[in-house]
C-alpha positions in Angstrom: -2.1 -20.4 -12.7 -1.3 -16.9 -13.7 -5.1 -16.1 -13.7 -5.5 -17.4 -10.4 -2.8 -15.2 -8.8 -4.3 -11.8 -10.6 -7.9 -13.3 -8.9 -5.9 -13.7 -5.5 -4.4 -10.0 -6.0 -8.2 -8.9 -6.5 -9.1 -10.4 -3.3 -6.4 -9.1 -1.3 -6.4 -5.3 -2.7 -10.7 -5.7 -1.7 -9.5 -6.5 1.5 -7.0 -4.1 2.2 -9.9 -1.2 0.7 -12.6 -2.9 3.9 -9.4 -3.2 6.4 -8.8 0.5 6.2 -11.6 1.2 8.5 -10.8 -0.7 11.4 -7.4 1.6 12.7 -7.0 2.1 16.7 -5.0 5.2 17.2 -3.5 3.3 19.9 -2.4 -0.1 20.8 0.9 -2.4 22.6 2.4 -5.6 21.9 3.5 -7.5 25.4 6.5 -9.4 24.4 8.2 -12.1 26.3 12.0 -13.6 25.3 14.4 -15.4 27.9 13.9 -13.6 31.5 13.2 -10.8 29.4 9.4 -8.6 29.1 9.4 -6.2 27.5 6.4 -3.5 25.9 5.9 -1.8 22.2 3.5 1.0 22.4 2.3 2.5 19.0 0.2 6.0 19.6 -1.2 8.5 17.8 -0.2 12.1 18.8 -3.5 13.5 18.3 -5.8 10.6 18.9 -6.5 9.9 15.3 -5.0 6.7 13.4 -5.2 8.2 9.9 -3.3 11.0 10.9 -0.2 8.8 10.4 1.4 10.3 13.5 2.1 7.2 15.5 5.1 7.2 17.7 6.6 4.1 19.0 8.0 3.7 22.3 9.8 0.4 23.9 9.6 0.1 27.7 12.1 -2.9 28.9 13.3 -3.1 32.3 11.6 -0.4 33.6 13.2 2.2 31.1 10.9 3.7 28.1 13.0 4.5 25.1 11.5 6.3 21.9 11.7 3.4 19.1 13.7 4.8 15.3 10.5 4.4 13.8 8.8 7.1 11.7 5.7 8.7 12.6 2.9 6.6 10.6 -0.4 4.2 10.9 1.1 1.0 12.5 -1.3 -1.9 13.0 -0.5 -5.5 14.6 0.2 -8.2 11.8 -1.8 -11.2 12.0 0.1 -14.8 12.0 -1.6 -17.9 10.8 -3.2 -20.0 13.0 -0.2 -23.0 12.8 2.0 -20.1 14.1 3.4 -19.2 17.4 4.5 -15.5 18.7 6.6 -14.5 21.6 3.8 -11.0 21.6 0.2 -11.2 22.7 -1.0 -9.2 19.5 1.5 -8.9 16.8 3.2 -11.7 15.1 7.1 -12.0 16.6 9.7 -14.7 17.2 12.4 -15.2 19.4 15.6 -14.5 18.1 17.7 -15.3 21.6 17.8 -14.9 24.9 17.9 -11.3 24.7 15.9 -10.4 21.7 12.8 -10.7 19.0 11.8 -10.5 15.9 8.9 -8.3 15.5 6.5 -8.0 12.3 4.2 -4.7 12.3 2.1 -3.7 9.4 2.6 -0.3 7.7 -0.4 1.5 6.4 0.1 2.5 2.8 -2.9 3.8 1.7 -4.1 4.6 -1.4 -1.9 1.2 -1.7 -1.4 -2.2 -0.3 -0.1 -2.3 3.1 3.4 -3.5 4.0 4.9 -5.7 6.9 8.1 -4.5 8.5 10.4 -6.8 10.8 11.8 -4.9 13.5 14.6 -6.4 16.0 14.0 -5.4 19.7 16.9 -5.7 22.2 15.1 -6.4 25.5 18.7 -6.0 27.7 19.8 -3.4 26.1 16.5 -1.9 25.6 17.2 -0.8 22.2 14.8 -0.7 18.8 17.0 -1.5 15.4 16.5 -0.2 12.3 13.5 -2.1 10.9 13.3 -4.3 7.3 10.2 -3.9 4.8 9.3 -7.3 3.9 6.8 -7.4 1.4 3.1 -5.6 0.0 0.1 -7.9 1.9 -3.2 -8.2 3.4 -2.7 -12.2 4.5 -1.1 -13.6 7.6 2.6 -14.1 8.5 3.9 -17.9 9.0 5.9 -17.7 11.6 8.4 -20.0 12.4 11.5 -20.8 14.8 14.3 -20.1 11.4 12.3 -18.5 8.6 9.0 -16.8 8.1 6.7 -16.6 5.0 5.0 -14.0 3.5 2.2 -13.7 0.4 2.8 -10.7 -1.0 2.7 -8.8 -4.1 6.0 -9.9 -6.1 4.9 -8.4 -9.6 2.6 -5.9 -12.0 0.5 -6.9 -14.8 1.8 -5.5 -17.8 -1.2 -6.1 -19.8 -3.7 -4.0 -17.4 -3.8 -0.7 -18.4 -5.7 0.8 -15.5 -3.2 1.5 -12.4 -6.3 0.6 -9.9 -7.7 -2.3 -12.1 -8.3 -5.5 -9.6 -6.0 -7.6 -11.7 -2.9 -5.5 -11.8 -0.9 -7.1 -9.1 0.6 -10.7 -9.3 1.4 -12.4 -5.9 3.4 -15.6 -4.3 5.1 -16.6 -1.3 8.2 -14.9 -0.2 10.3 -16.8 2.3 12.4 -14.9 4.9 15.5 -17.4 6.3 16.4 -16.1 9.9 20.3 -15.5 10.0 21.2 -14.5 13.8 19.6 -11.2 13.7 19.1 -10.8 10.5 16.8 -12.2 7.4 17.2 -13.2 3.9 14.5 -12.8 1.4 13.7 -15.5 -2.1 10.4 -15.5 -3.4 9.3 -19.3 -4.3 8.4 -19.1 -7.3 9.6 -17.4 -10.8 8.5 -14.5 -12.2 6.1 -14.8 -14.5 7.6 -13.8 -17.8 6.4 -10.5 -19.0 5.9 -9.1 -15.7 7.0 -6.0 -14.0 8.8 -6.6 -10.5 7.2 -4.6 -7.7 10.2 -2.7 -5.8 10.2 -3.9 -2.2 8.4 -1.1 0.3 10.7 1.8 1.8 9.9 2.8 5.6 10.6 6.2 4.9 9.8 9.5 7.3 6.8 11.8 5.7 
């Protein structure tokens, strides 16, 4: 079992390397909760996506607010194809009435990329402070009270080479939505021996 996760971690870092290529330096998500529309924009200042400049801007109610996000590559996060999003081209759920839930991948290059869940206010047209969830390349299952997330929970300590393809160990990590908020277990144990992988840090350059 143990093999087949460091095969899966393989896969997943060669697929982050290809995915690095395919960056829009800009790109919205049209949300929709309650009576409420509103629009994420993610841009980059000078036109390119790898200059990790994007700024993020809400417009909700005819207002456009600058989001507390700092400046890096964003890119939409894909949801698996059972799931269902309240945005046209990022995962997201509805939270209430007034507000989502929305998940937008952070590049991290030389590493993994991360998903962040960021909570969007549409009445009072306010951005909160986002949560890192978890290193990934796969999809987000999204649901109505938790999502879930495979992502890298641990290192190989017997792989000496920081870059080898068998370094990282992954598994499901399950996210219980709590009002506004989420909760994070992973599903299964850590494999004994193994180094845990500190959650990501959204953190300005």
């Amino acid at each position: 079992m143990r093999r087949a996760l460091w095969v899966v971690g393989a896969l997943c870092l060669h697929a982050g390397t290809a995915w690095a290529h395919d960056a829009l330096p800009s790109w919205k998500a049209k949300c929709k909760v309650g009576d409420h529309t509103f629009t994420l924009t993610f841009d980059s200042q000078t036109g390119d996506a790898y200059a990790d400049d994007m700024q993020v801007r809400l417009k909700a109610a005819g207002e456009t607010r600058v989001a507390p996000l700092p400046e890096k590559l964003y890119r939409p996060t894909k949801a698996t194809s059972d799931s269902s999003s309240v945005c046209d081209t990022t995962a997201a759920l509805m939270l209430d009435s007034d507000a989502a839930m929305v998940f937008v991948t952070v590049d991290d290059r030389p590493g993994i990329p991360f998903v962040i869940a960021v909570v969007v206010d549409a009445k009072d047209r306010r951005v909160l402070i986002p949560q890192a969830l978890g290193y990934t390349t796969s999809a987000l299952e999204v649901r109505s009270t938790f999502v879930r997330l495979y992502a890298t929970q641990a290192r190989n300590p017997k792989v000496k080479n920081s870059d080898g393809p068998d370094i990282y160990m992954f598994a499901w990590r399950r996210f219980a939505v709590l009002g506004r908020d989420i909760r994070a277990r992973w599903e299964t144990p850590l494999p004994r021996g193994a180094k845990p992988v500190p959650p990501p840090v959204l953190v300005s350059r």
